[in-house]
N, C-alpha and C positions, 0 to 999 in steps of 0.2 A: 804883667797882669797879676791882680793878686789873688790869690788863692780863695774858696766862698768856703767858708766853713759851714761845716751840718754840727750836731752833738748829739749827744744820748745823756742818758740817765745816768748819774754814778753808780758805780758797783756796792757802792757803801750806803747804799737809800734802798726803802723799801716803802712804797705805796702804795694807796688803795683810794677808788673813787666813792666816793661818801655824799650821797646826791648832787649837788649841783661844785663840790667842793673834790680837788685833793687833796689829802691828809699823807703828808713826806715826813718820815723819820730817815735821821741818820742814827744808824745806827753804830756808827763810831763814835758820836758826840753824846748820844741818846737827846739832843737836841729834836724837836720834830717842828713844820711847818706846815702852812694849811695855804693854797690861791685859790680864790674863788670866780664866778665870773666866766666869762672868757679864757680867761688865765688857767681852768681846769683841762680848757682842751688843747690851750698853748702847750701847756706841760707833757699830755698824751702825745702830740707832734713832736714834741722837741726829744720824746724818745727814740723817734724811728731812724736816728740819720739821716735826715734830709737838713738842706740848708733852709734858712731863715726866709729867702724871697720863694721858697716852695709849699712853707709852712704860710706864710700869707697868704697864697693866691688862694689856699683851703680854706682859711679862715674867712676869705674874701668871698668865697662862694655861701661857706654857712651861716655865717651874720652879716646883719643889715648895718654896713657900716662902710665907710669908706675904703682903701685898700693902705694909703698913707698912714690912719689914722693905727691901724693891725701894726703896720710894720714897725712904726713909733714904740706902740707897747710893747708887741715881741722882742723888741733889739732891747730895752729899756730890763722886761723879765731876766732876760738871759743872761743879760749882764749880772744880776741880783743873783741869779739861781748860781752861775758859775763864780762869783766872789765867796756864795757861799760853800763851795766846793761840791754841789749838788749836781752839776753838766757837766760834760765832761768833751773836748770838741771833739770829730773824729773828719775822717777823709767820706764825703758824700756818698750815696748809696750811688751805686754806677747807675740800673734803670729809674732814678729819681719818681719812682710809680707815686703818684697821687692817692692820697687818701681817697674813698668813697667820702661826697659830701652829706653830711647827715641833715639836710633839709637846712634853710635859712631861720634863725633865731635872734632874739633879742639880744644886742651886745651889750654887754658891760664890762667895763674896763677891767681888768685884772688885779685883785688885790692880794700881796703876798703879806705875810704875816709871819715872822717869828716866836714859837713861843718857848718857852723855858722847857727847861730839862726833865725829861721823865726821871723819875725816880722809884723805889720801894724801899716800905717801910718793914723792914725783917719782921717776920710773924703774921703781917697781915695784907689780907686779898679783897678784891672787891669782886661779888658775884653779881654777876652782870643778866645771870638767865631772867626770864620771866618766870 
């Protein structure tokens, strides 16, 4: 029988949810990336250690969408997330507790996005306040 893998987040990413988007830096690459969609709440489950067919069934409850179609993009994210060394797999949470479902929502596919490297330019900052 083969093993189901869960994963979590790398130790080397730091995130934040940024309305309907996650906004992932690594911060070993100073690479960062943005999923939108769907794909925002993919990324929040795929932190908790749980496996992939437990992260569906959630997903299955809060979007109006198929259960086949969830698993297709989760397996398809994961793959991307973990190529980019952003997941990391680990041994499943032993009570497999289910997420609270946040009420049913409009799905849309997940899109992940790479973007270039942060950088600064010595001497100057941008102020951001109002």
């Amino acid at each position: 029988m083969q093993k189901v893998l869960a994963f979590k987040h790398s130790g080397r990413v730091v995130w934040r949810k940024a309305a309907d988007e996650a906004v992932i830096l690594d911060v070993e690459t100073a690479v960062y990336y943005s999923i939108d969609g769907a794909g925002q709440r993919m990324w929040e489950l795929l932190g908790e250690s749980l496996t992939l067919p437990s992260i569906a069934r959630v997903l299955a409850e809060e979007y109006d969408v198929d259960t086949e179609k969830i698993q297709n993009d989760l397996a398809e994210l994961a793959a991307r997330l973990r190529k980019e060394r952003l997941l990391e797999a680990v041994t499943p949470r032993d009570d497999e507790k289910r997420p609270a479902c946040a009420g049913r929502k409009r799905y849309r596919r997940p899109e992940f996005l790479k973007h270039g490297a942060l950088s600064t330019v010595a001497g100057q900052t941008e102020d951001f306040s109002e």
